[in-house]
C-alpha positions as CSV (number, residue, x, y, z in Angstrom):
1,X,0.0,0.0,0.0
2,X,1.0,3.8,-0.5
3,X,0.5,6.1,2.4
4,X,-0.3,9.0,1.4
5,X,0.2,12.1,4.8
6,X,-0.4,15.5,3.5
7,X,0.9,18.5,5.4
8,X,-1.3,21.7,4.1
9,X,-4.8,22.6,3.9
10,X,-4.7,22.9,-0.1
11,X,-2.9,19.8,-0.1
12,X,-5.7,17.7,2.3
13,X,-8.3,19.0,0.1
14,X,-6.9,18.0,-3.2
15,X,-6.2,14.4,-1.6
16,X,-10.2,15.0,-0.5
17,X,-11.1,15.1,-4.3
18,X,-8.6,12.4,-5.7
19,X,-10.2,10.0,-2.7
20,X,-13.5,11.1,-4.0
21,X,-12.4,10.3,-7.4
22,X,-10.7,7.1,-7.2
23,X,-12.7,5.4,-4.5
24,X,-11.7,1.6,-5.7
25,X,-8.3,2.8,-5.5
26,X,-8.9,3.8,-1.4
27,X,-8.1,1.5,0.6
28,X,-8.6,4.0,3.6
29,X,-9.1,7.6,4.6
30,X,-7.8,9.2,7.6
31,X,-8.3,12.7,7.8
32,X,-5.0,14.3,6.3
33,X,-3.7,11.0,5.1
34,X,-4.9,8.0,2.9
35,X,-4.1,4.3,2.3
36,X,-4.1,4.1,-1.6
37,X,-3.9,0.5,-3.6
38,X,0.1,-0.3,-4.2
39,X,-0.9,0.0,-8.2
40,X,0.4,2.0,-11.0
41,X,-2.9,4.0,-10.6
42,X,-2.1,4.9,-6.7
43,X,1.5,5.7,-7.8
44,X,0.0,8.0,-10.1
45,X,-2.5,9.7,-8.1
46,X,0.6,9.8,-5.3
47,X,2.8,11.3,-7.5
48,X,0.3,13.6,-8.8
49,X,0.0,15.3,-5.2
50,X,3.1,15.4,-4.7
51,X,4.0,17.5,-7.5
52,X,1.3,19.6,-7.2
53,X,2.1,20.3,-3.9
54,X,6.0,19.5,-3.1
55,X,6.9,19.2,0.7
56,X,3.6,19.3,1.7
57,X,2.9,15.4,0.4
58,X,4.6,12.6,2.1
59,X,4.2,9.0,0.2
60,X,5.3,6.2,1.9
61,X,5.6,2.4,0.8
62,X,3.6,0.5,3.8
63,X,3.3,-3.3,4.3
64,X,0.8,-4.6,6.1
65,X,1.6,-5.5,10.1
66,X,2.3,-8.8,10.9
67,X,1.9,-9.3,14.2
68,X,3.4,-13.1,14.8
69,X,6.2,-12.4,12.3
70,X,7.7,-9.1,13.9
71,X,6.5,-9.2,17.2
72,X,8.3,-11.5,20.3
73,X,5.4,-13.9,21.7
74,X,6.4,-12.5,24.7
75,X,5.4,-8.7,24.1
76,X,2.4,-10.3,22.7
77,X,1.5,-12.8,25.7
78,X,2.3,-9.2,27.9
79,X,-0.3,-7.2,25.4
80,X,-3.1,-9.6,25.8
81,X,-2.9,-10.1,30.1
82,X,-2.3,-6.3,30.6
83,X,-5.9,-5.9,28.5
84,X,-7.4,-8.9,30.6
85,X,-5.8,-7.3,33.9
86,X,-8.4,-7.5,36.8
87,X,-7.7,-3.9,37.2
88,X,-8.1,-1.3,34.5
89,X,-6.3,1.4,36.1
90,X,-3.3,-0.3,37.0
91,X,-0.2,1.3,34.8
92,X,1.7,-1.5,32.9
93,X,4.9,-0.7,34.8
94,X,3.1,-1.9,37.8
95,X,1.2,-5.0,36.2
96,X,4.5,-6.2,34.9
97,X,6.6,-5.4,37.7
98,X,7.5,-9.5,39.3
99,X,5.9,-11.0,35.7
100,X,8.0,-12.4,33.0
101,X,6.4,-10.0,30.8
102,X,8.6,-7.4,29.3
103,X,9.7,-3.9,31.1
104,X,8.4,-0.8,29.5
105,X,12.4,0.5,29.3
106,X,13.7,-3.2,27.3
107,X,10.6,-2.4,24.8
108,X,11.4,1.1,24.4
109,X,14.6,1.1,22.0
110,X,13.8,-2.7,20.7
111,X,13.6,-3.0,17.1
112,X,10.9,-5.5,15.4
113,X,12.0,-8.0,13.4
114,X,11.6,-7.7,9.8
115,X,8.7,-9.9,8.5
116,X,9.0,-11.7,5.4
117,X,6.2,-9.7,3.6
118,X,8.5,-6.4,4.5
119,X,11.3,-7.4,2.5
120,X,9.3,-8.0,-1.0
């Protein structure tokens, strides 16, 4: 997918009208950025705001998350008992504090692994 951020209010509404133009290449809107369709067509339409409005248009390459290829089992294990905590107010330091889950400090600077579908 392309991600497309825009940075101006003239460029926002000309990404408005090539959204509203090219719905079945929109995979998703988000205000002052858009998911377009990795196709020759989103290129276009990417590179079409770009040049229309320079350094005011980001486009970005995306891959889709994969959560059980980039992410240790054991940040994932620690995501799904903090959400089922009997607590909701309790910070995560302190849920994780005398766990084998993951401090908030090693997460912090830890990279991801690369997935497979990131590298094509």
């Amino acid at each position: 997918m392309l991600l497309v951020v825009t940075y101006s209010r003239a460029a926002r509404q000309t990404l408005r009208n090539v959204c509203n133009g090219h719905e079945e290449t929109v995979v998703q809107r988000l205000g002052r950025a858009a998911l377009l369709e990795a196709t020759e067509l989103g290129a276009f339409l990417a590179l079409r705001l770009r040049a229309k409005h320079a350094g005011d248009v980001q486009v970005e390459r995306t891959a889709p998350f994969n959560e059980f290829a980039a992410v240790p089992e054991t940040v994932q294990d620690a995501a799904a008992a903090y959400e089922d905590r009997e607590h909701p107010s309790t910070p995560y330091a302190a849920f994780a504090a005398g766990t084998d889950h993951p401090a908030v400090e090693s997460m912090r600077d830890a990279e991801l692994r690369e997935s497979a579908e990131s590298r094509e």
